[in-house]
BAFI-3210 file (N, C-alpha, C; in Angstrom, 3 decimals, decimal comma, padded with zeros to 6 digits):
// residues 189
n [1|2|3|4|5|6|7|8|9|10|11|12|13|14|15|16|17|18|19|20|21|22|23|24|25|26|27|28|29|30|31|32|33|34|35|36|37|38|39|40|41|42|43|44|45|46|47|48|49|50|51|52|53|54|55|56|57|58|59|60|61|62|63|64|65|66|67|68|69|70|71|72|73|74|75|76|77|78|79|80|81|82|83|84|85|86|87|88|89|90|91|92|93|94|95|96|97|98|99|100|101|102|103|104|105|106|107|108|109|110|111|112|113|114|115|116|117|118|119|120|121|122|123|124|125|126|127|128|129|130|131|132|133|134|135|136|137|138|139|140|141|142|143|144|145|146|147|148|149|150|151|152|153|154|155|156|157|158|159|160|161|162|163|164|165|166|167|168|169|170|171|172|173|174|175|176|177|178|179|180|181|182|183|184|185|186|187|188|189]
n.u [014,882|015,454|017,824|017,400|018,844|019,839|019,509|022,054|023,608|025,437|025,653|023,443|020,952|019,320|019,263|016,461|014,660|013,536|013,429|012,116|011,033|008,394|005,069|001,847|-000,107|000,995|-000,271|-002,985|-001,926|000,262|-000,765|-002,937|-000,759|000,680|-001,625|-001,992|000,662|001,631|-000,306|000,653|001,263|-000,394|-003,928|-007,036|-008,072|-006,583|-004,149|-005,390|-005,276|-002,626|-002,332|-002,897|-000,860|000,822|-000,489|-002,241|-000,570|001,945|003,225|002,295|003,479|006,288|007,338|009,981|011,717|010,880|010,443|009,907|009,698|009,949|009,559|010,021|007,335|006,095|004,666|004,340|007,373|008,428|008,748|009,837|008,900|010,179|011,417|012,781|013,613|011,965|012,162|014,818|017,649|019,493|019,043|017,111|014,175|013,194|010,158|008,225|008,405|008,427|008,866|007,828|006,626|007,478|009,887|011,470|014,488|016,216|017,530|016,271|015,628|018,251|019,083|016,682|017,030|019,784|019,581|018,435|020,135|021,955|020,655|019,532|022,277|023,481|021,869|022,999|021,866|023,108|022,049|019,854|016,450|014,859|011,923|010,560|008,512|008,749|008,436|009,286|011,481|012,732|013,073|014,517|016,801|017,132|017,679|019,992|022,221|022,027|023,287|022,456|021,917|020,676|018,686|019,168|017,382|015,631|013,965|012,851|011,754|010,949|013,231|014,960|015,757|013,430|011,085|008,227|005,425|005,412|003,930|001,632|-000,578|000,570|001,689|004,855|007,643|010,928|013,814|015,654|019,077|021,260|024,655|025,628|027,918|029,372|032,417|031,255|030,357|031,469|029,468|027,107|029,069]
n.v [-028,811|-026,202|-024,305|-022,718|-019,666|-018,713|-016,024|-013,499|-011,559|-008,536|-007,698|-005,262|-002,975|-004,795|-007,021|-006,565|-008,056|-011,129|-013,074|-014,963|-017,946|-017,119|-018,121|-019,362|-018,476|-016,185|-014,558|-012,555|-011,270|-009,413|-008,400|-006,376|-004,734|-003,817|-002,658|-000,492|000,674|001,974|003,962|006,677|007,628|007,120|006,883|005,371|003,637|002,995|002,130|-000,351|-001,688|-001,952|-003,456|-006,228|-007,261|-008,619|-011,685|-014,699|-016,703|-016,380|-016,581|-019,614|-020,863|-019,548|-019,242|-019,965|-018,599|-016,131|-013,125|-013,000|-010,310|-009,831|-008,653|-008,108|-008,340|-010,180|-008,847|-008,040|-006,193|-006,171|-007,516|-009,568|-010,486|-012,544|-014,678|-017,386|-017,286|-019,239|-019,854|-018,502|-019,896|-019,119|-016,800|-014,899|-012,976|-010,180|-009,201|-007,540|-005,666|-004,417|-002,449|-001,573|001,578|002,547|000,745|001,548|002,683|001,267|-000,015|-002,621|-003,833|-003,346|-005,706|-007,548|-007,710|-008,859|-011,254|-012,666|-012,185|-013,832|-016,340|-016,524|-016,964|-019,390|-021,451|-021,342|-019,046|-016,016|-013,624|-010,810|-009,604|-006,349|-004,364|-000,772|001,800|005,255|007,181|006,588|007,890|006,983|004,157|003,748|004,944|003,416|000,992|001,195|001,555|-000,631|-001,844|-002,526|-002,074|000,214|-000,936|000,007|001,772|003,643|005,063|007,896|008,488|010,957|011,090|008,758|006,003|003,989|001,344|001,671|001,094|-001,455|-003,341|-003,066|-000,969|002,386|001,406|001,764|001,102|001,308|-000,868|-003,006|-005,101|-006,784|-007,986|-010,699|-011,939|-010,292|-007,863|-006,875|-003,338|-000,572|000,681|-001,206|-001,891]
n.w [001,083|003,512|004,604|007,128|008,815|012,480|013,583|014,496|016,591|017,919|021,539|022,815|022,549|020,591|021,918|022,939|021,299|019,596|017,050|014,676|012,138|009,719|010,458|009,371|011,819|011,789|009,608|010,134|012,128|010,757|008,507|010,057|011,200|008,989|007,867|010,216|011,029|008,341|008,370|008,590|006,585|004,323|003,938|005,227|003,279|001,787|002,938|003,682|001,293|000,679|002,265|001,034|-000,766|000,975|000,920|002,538|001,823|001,304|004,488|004,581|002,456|002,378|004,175|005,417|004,796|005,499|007,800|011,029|013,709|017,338|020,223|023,522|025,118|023,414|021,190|017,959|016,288|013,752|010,252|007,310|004,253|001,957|-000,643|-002,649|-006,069|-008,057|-010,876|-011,228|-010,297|-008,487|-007,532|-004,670|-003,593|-001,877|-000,880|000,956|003,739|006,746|010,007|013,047|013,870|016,537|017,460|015,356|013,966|015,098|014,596|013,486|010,507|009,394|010,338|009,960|006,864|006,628|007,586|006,003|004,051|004,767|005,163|002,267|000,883|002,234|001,094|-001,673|-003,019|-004,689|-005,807|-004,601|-005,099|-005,152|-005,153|-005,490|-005,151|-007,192|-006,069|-002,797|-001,004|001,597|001,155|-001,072|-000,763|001,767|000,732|-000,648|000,758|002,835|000,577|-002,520|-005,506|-007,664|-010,456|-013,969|-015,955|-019,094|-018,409|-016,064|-012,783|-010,370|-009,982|-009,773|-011,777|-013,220|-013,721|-015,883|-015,753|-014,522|-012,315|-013,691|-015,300|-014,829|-012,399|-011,033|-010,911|-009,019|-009,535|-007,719|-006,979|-005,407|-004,907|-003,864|-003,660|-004,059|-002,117|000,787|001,355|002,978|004,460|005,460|007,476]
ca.u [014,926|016,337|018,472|017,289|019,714|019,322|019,718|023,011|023,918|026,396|025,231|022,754|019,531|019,250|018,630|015,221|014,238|013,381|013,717|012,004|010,540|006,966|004,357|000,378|-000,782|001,196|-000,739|-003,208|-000,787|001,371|-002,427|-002,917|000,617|000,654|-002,896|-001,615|002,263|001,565|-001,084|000,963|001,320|-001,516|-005,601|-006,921|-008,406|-004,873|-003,638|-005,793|-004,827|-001,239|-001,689|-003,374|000,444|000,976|-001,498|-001,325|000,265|003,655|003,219|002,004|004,662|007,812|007,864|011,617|012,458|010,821|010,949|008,777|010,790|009,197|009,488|010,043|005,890|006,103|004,320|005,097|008,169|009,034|008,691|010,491|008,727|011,231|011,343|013,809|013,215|011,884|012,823|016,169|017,882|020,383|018,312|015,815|013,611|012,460|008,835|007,706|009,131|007,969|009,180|006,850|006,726|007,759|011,003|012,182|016,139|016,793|018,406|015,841|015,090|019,044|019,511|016,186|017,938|021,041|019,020|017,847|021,273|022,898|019,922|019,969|023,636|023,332|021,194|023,193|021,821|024,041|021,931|018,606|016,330|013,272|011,581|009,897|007,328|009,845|008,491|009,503|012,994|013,525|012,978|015,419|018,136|017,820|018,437|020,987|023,121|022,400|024,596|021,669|022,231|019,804|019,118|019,430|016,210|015,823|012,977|013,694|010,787|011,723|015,276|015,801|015,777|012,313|010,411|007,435|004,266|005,817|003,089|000,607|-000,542|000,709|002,380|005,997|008,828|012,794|014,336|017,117|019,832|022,399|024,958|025,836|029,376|030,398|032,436|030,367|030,463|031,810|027,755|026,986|029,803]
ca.v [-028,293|-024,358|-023,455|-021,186|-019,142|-017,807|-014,094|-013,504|-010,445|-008,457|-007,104|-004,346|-002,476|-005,606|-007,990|-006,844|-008,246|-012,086|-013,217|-016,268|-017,679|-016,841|-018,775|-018,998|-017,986|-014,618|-013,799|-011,421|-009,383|-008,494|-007,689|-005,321|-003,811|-003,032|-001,334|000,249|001,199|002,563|005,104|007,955|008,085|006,581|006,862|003,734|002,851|002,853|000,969|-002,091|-001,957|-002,011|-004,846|-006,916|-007,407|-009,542|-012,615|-015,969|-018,037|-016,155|-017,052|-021,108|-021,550|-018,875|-019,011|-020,069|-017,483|-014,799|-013,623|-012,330|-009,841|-009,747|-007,382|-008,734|-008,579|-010,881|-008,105|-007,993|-005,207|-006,193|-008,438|-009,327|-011,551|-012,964|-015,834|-017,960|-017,568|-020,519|-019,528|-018,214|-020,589|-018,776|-015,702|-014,446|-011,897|-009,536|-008,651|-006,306|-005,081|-003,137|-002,019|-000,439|003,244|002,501|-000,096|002,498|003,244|000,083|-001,705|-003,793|-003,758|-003,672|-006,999|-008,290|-008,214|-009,792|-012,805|-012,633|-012,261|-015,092|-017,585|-017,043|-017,275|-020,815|-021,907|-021,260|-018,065|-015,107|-012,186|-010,865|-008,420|-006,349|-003,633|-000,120|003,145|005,703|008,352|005,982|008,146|006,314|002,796|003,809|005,411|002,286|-000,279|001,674|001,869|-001,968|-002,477|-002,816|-001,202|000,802|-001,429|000,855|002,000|004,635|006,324|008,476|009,129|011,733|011,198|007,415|005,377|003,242|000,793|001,734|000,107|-002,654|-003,825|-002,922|000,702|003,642|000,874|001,971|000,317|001,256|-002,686|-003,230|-005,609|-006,895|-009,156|-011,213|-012,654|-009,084|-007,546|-005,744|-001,912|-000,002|001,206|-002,482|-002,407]
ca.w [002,435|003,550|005,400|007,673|009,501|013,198|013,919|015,648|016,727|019,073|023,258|022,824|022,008|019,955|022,805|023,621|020,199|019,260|015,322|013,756|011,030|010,151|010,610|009,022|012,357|011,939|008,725|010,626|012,641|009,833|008,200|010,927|010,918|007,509|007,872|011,431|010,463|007,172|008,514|008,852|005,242|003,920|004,188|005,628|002,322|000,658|003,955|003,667|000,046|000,844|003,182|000,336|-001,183|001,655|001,590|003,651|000,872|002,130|005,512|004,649|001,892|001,953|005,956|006,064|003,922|006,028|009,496|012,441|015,193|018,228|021,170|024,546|025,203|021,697|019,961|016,770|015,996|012,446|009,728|006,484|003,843|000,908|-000,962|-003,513|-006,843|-008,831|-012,083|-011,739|-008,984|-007,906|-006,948|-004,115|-003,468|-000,819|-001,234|001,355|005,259|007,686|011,237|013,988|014,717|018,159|017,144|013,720|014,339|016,110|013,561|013,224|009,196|008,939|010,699|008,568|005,575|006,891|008,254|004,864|002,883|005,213|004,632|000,816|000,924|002,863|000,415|-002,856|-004,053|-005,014|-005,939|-004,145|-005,850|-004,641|-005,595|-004,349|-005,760|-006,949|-004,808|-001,473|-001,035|002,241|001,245|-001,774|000,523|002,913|-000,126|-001,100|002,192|002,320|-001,126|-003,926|-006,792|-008,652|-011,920|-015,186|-017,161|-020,241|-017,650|-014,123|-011,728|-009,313|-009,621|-009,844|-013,090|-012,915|-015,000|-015,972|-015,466|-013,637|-011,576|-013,847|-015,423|-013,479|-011,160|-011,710|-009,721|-009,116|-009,197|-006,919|-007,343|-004,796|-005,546|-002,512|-003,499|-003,497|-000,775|001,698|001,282|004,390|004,759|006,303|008,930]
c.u [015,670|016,736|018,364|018,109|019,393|020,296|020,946|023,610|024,814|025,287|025,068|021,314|018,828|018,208|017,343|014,255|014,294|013,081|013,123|011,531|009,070|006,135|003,018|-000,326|-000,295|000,410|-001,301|-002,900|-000,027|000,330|-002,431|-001,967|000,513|-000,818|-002,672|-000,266|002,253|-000,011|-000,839|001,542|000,519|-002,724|-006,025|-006,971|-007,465|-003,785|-003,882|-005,459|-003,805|-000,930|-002,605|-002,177|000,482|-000,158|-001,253|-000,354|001,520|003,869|002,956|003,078|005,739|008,281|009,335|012,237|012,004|010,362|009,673|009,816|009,268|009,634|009,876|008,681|005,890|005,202|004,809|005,465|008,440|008,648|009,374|009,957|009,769|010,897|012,562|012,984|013,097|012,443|014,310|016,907|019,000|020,078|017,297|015,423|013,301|011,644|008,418|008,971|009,289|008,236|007,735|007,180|008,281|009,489|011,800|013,323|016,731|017,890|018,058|015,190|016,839|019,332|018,322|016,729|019,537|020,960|018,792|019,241|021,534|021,753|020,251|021,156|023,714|023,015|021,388|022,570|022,390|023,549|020,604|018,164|015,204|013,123|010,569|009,320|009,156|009,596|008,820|011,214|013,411|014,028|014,385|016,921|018,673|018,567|020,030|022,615|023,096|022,908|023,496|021,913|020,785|019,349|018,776|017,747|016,219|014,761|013,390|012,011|011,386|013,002|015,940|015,035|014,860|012,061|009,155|006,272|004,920|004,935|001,911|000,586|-001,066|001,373|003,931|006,958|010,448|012,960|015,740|017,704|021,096|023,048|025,741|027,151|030,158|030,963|032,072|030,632|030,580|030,473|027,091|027,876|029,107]
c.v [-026,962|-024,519|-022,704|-020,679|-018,481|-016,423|-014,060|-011,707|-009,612|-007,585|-006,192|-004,210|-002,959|-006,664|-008,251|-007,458|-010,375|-012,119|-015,197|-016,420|-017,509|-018,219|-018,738|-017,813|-016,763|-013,943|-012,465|-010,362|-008,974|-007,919|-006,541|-004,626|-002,832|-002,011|000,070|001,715|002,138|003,861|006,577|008,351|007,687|006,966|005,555|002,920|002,276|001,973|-000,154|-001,917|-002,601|-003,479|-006,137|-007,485|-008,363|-010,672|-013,643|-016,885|-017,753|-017,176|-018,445|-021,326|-020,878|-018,849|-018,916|-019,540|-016,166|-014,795|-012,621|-011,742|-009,436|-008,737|-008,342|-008,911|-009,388|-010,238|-007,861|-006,398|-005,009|-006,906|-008,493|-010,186|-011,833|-014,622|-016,499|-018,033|-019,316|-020,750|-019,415|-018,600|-020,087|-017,167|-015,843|-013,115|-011,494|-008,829|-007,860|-006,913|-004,624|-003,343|-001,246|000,694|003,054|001,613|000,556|003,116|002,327|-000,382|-002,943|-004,468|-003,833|-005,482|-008,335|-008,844|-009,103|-010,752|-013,100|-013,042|-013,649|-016,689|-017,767|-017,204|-018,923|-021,641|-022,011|-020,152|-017,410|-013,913|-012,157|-009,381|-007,943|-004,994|-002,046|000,753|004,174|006,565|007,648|005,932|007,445|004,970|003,049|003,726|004,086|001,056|000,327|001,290|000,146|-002,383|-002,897|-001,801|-000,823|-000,264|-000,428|001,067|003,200|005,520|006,412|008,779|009,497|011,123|009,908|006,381|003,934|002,369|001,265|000,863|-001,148|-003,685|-003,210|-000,971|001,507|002,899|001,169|001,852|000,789|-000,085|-002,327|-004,645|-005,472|-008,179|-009,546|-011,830|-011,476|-008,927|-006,521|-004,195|-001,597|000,171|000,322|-002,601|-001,479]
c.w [002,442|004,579|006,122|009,034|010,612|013,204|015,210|015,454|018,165|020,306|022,668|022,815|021,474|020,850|023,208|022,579|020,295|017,596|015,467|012,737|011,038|009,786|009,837|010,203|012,492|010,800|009,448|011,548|011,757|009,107|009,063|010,957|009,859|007,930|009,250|010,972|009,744|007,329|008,283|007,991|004,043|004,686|004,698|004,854|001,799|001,704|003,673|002,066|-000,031|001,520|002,396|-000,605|-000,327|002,254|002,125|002,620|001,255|003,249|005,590|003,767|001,713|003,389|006,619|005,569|004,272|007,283|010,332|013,386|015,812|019,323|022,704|025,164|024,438|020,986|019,269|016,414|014,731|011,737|008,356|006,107|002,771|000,717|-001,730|-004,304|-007,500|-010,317|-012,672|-010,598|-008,579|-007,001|-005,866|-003,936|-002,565|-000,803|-000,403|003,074|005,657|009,241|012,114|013,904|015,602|017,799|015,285|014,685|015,164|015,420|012,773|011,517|008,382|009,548|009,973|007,414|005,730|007,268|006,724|003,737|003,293|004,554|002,426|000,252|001,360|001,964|-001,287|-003,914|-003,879|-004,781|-005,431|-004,738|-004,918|-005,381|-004,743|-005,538|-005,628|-006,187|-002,748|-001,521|-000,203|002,489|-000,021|-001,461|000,937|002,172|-000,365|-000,259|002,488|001,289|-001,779|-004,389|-007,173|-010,227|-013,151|-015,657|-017,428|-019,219|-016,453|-013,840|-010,948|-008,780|-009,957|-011,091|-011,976|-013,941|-014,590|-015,850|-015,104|-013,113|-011,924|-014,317|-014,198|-012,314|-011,647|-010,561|-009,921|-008,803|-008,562|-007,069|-005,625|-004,938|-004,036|-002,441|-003,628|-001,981|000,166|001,827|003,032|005,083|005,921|007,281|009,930]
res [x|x|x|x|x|x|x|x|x|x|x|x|x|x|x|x|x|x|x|x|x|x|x|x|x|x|x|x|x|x|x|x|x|x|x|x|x|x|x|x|x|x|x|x|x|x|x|x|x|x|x|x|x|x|x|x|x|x|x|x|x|x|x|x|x|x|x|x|x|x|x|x|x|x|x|x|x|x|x|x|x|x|x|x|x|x|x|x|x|x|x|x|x|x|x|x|x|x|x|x|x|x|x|x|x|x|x|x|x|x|x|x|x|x|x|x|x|x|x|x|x|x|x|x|x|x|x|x|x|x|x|x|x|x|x|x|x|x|x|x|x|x|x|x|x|x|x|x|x|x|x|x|x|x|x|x|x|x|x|x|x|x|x|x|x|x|x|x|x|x|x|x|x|x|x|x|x|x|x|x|x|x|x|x|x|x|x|x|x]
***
């Protein structure tokens, strides 16, 4: 059984927001998101590509390990999928997470991951990893400023030490690393 932790947060800008876990029947709005969201740096082709990373098996079996924000309409504002590793039981992961346009600078992708830390914290894991393209400076930045570390490799793509073919040739990933029994970097207050 998990743990899953609700979303608490202090009086604000916050409030007009709802947080749960996801569901099957959210598969095809986070489908649409991703192909929507990701327009305004992407082709459409390379959209619906993008939103082929996220298929329903998330949404039917990692659900309590990832979340749906809603809007006060309950259109969907956000989403964060993650899971718990199987392999290495003290670890999870955070596989993709995307904000609206319209809901970017809320907060709402920092308070994701903190629904996210606290549950896999609840639950006995320590460290959560994920991964990004090294040319995606602001997804880099944002891990960053959330406390993941960079993890080490002998190769740099534009600026930040990558693995190579990661996800396949020419797929080349920066791995992030955060260790969760650390104490919270000033960045997070």
């Amino acid at each position: 059984m998990i743990i899953a932790m609700t979303s608490e947060h202090q009086a604000g800008p916050m409030d007009r927001f709802t947080t749960r876990s996801c569901l099957p029947t959210d598969h095809p709005a986070i489908l649409r998101a991703i192909q929507t969201w990701w327009a305004d740096s992407r082709d459409e082709t390379a959209a619906r590509e993008l939103s082929r990373l996220v298929p329903r098996l998330f949404c039917e079996h990692f659900g309590d390990t990832s979340l749906v924000i809603e809007g006060e309409d309950g259109e969907l504002a956000g989403f964060l999928v993650g899971f718990f590793s199987q392999r290495v039981t003290d670890e999870a992961y955070i596989h993709f997470v995307g904000v609206a346009p319209w809901a970017r600078g809320s907060g709402l992708a920092k308070q994701a991951y903190e629904w996210f830390f606290q549950t896999a914290t609840a639950n006995g894991r320590h460290t959560v990893r994920a991964i990004t393209s090294p040319g995606n400076h602001g997804s880099i930045a944002f891990h960053q400023r959330m406390g993941f570390t960079i993890e080490p490799s002998e190769h740099t793509v534009e600026g930040s030490p990558t693995a190579l073919d990661y996800d396949g040739p020419g797929e080349h990933r920066v791995r992030f690393v955060r260790d969760l029994t650390a104490t919270p970097s000033a960045t997070l207050r």
